[in-house]
C-alpha positions in Angstrom: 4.5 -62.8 -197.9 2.5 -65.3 -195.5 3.6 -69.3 -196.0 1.0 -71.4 -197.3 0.1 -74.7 -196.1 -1.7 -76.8 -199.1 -4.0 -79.8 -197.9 -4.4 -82.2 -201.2 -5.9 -85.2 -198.7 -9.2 -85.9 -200.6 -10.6 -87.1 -197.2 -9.5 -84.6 -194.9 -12.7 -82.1 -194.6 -14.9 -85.3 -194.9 -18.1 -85.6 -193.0 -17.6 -88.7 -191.1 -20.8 -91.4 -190.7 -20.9 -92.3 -186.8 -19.5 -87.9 -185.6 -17.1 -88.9 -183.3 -15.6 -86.1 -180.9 -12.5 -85.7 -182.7 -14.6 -85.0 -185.9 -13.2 -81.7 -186.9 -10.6 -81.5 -184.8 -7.4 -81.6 -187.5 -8.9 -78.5 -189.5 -9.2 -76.8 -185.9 -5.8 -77.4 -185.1 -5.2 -75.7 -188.7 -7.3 -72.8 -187.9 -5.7 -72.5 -184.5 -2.0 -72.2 -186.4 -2.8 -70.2 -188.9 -4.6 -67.5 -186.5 -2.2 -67.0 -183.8 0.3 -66.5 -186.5 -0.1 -62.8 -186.8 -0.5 -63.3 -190.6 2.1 -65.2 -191.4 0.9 -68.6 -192.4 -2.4 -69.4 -194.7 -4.4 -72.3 -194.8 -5.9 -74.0 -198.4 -7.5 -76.5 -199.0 -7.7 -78.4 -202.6 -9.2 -81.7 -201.5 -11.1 -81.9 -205.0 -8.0 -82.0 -206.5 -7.4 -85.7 -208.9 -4.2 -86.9 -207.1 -3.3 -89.2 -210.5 -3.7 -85.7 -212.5 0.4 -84.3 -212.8 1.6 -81.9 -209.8 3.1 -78.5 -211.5 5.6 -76.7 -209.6 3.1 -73.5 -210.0 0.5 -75.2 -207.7 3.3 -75.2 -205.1 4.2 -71.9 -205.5 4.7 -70.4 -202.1 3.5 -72.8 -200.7 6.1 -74.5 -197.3 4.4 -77.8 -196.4 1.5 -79.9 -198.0 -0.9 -82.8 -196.8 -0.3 -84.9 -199.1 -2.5 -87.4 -200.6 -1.0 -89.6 -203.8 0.0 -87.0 -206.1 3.2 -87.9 -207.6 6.4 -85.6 -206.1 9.4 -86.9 -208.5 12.9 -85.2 -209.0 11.8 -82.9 -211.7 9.3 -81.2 -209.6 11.1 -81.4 -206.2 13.9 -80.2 -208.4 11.9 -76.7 -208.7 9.8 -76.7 -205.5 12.6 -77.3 -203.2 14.2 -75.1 -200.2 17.5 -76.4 -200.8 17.0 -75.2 -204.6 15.8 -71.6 -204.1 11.9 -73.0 -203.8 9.8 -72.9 -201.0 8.5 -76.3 -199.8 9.9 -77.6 -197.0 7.4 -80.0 -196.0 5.4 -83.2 -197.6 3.6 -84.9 -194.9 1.5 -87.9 -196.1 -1.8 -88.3 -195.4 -1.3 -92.1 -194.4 1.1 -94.4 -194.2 2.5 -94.9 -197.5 5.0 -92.7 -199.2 6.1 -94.6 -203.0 4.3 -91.4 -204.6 7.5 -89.4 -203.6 11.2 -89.5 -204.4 12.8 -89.8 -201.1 16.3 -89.3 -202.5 15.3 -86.2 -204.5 13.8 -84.7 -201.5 16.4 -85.3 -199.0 18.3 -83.7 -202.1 16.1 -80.6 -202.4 15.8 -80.1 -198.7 12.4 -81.3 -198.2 11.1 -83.1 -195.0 8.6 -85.9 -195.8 6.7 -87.4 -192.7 4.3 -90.2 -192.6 1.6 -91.3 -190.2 2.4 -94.8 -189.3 -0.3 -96.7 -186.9 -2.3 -93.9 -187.7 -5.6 -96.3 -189.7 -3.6 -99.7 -188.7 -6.9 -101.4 -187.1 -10.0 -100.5 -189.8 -7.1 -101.5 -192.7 -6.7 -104.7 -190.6 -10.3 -104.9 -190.7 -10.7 -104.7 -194.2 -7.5 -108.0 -194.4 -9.7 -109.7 -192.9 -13.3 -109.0 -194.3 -11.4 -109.9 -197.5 -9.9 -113.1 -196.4 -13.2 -114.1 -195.7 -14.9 -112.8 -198.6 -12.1 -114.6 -201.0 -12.2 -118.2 -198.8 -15.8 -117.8 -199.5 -16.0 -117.0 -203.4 -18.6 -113.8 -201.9 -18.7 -111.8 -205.1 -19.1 -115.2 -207.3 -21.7 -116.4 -204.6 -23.3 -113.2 -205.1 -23.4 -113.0 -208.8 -25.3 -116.5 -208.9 -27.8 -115.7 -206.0 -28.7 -112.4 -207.3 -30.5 -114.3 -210.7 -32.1 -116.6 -208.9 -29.5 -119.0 -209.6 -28.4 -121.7 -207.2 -24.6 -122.4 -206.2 -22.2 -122.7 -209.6 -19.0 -123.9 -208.4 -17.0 -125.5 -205.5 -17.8 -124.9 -202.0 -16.4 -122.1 -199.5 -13.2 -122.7 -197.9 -12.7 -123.4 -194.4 -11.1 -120.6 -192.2 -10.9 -122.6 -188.9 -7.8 -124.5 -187.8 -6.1 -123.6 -190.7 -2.5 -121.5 -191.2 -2.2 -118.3 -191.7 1.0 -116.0 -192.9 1.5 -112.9 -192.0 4.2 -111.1 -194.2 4.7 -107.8 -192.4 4.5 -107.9 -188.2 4.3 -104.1 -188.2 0.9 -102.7 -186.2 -1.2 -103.2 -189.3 -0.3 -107.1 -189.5 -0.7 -107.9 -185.7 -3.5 -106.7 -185.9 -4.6 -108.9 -188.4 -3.2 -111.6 -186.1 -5.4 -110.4 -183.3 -8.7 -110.1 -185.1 -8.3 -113.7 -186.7 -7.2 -115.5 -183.6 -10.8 -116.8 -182.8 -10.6 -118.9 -185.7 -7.6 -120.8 -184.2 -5.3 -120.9 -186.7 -1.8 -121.6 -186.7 0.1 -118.5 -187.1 3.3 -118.3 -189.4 4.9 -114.7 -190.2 7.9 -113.3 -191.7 9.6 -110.1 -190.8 13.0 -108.2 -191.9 13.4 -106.9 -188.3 11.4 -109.9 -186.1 10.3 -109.3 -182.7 10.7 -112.8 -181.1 9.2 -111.6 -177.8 6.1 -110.7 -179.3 5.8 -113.9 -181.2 6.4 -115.9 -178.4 3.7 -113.9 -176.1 1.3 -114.7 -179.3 2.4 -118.0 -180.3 3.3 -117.0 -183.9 6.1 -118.5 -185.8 8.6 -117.0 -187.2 9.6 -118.3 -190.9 11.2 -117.8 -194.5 9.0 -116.2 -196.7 9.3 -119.5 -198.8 7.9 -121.2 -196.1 4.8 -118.8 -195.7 4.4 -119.3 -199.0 4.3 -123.5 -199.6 2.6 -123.7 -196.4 0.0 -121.3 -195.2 -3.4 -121.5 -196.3 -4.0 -117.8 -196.0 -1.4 -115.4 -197.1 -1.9 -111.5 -196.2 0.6 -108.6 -197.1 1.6 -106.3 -194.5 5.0 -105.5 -195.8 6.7 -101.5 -196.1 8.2 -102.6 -199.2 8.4 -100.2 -202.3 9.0 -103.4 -204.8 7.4 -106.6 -206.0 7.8 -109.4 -203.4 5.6 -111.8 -204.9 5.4 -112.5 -208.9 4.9 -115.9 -210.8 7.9 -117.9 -209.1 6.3 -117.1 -205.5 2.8 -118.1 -206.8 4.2 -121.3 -207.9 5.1 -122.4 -204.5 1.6 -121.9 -203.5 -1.3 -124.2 -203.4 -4.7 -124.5 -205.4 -6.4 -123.3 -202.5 -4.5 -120.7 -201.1 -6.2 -117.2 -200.6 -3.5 -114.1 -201.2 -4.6 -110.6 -199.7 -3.2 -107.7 -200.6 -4.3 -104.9 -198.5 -0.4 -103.3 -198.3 0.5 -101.6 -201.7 -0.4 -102.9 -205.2 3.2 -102.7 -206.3 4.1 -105.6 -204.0 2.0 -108.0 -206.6 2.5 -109.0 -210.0 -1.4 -108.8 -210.5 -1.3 -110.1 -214.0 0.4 -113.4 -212.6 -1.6 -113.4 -209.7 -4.8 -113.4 -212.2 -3.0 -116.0 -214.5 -2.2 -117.6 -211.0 -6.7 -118.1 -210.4 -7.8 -118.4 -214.1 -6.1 -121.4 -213.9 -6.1 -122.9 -210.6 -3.1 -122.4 -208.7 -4.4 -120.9 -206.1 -7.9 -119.9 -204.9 -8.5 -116.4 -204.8 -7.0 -112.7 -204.6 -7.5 -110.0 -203.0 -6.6 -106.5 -203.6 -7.6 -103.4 -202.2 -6.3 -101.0 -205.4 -8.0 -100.1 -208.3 -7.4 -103.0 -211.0 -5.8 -101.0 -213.8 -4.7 -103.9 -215.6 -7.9 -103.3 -218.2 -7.2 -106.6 -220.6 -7.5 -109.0 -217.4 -11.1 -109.6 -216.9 -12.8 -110.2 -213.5 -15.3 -111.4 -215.0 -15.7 -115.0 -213.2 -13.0 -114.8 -211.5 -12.3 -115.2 -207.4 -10.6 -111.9 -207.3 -11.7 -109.3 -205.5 -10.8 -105.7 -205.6 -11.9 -102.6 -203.5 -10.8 -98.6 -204.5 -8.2 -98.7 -201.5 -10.3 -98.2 -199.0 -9.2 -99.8 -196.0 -8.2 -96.7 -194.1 -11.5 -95.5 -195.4 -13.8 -95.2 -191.5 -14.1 -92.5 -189.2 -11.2 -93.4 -187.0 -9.2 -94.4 -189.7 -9.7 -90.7 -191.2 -9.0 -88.9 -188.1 -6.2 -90.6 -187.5 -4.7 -89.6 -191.5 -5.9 -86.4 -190.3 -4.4 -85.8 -186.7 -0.7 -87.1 -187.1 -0.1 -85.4 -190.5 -1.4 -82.2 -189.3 0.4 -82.0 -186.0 3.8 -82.9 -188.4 3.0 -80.0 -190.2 2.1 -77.8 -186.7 5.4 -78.9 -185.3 7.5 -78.1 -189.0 6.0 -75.0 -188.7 7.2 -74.1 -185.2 10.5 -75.3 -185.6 9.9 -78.6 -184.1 11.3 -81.6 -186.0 8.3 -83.7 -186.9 8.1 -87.5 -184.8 8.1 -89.1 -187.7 10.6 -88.1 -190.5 11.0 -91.0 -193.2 13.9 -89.1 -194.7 16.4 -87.9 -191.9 19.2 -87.0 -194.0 17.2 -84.1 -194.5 18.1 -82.3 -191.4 21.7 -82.3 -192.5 20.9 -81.1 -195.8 18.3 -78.8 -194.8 20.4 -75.3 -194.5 17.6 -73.0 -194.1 16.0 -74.3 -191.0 16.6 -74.7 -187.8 15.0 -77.3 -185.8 14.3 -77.8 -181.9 
């Protein structure tokens, strides 16, 4: 019986805008596996597949390693699916950075690997922090609104961006790279990391700082963070001031959004923004300086082949016995008792 390698990644056979030479490439590399395999290994391809819609242990049947997009892998189905458990996944590899969708623990459990791609969209999601900054600072989608009736400016003016301070809450590649972009604007730079790098924030003159800090004193506050919790609800949002811009271009779950909408209805801070859907369906936008975008900031052509290259070559080197560069769950090799890596 061949092994089957499942792509879910909604993006991952997409037709890129601007055809850059690595267009293609990932589903070659695919190709290339599953042909000089004698048989042995099968590639498929469900990228129409509704990643919110339940994953059934019978779409995973025979299947050894997935692309994974944000389908939901909990206990109960790694539980059935697993190597360690008689199954026959031995692979999740995430088609980005994130991983929350999956139980880590049940994995390493069940004997399943689960990679991610880190770096691998960092500089088109920094982009997006920052057309969003801007967007928020300058009320765009209220500005909009007003201008697109014929109506003249209803409301206070735009914020100013230059020579003001910015904090950076995550100094990973995503968040310096938000740094990077927004230096011409000459801002001082405060951050806050678990694991600071001191050398690199002397080199760029940031400033390290208690996230308390970042919050009662920067102007601009953008979410970089690799947390799987809420770090900021109504307490955190009280520290900040009534023109304050909060960008959330991380995860949603790091938010309380309905504070955070309490937090500009009434004027504690100036604006939000959010790059998830907004699911919270009784909190109207409507007039409102928050804006939201279908998690799109990976979503360019470099940001895709990126997704694209680094999960496929963790499944090319599962496949070959190789253990994948990066493993977010390393207890796995030890519990792992069917494979034997390289």
């Amino acid at each position: 019986m061949s092994k089957k390698i499942l792509v879910f990644a909604t993006s991952f056979l997409d037709e890129l805008l601007t055809h850059p030479k690595e267009e293609g490439q990932a589903k070659r590399i695919l190709n290339k596996l599953a042909d000089t395999s004698n048989g042995e290994i099968e590639i498929e391809y469900k990228i129409d597949r509704n990643p919110t819609r339940p994953l059934l242990a019978e779409e995973l049947k025979n299947v050894t390693a997935v692309i994974a997009d944000l389908e939901v892998y909990d206990r109960a189905l790694l539980e059935k699916v697993g190597l360690k458990n008689g199954g026959d996944l031995g692979l999740i590899s995430r088609y980005g950075i994130g991983f929350s969708s999956i139980d880590l623990q049940a994995a390493t459990d069940f004997g399943v690997m689960v990679t991610n791609a880190p770096g691998c969209n960092a500089l088109p999601t920094a982009e997006w922090a920052q057309a969003m900054l801007m967007a928020v600072a300058g009320r765009g989608i209220l500005q909009y609104r007003t201008a697109s009736i014929g109506m003249p400016k209803d409301g206070p003016s735009r914020l100013d961006v230059s020579g003001k301070t910015l904090g950076v809450i995550g100094t990973g590649t995503i968040g310096r790279n938000v740094i990077k972009l927004l230096r011409g604007y000459d801002m001082k730079v405060l951050a806050y990391d678990l694991y600071p790098d001191e050398n690199w924030a002397k080199q760029n003159k940031v400033q390290y700082v208690s996230v308390e800090e970042i919050y009662s004193e920067a102007d601009f506050i953008t979410l970089h963070a690799s947390a799987s919790e809420q770090i900021i609800g109504e307490n955190e949002l009280n520290l900040m001031h009534p023109t304050t811009v909060l960008i959330n271009c991380a995860r949603g779950i790091l938010v309380d959004n309905r504070a955070a909408w309490q937090a500009v209805k009434d004027g504690r801070i100036w604006g939000y923004g959010l790059d998830e859907l907004w699911l919270e369906k009784d909190l109207s936008l409507e007039g409102l300086n928050i804006i939201v975008s279908p998690h799109v900031g990976s979503d360019t052509d470099m940001g895709k082949i990126g997704m694209q290259l680094m999960s496929t070559q963790a499944v090319v080197d599962f496949m070959q016995g190789r253990v994948p560069k990066y493993v977010v769950n390393r207890d796995v090799l030890k519990a792992n008792q069917k494979r034997r890596f390289k």
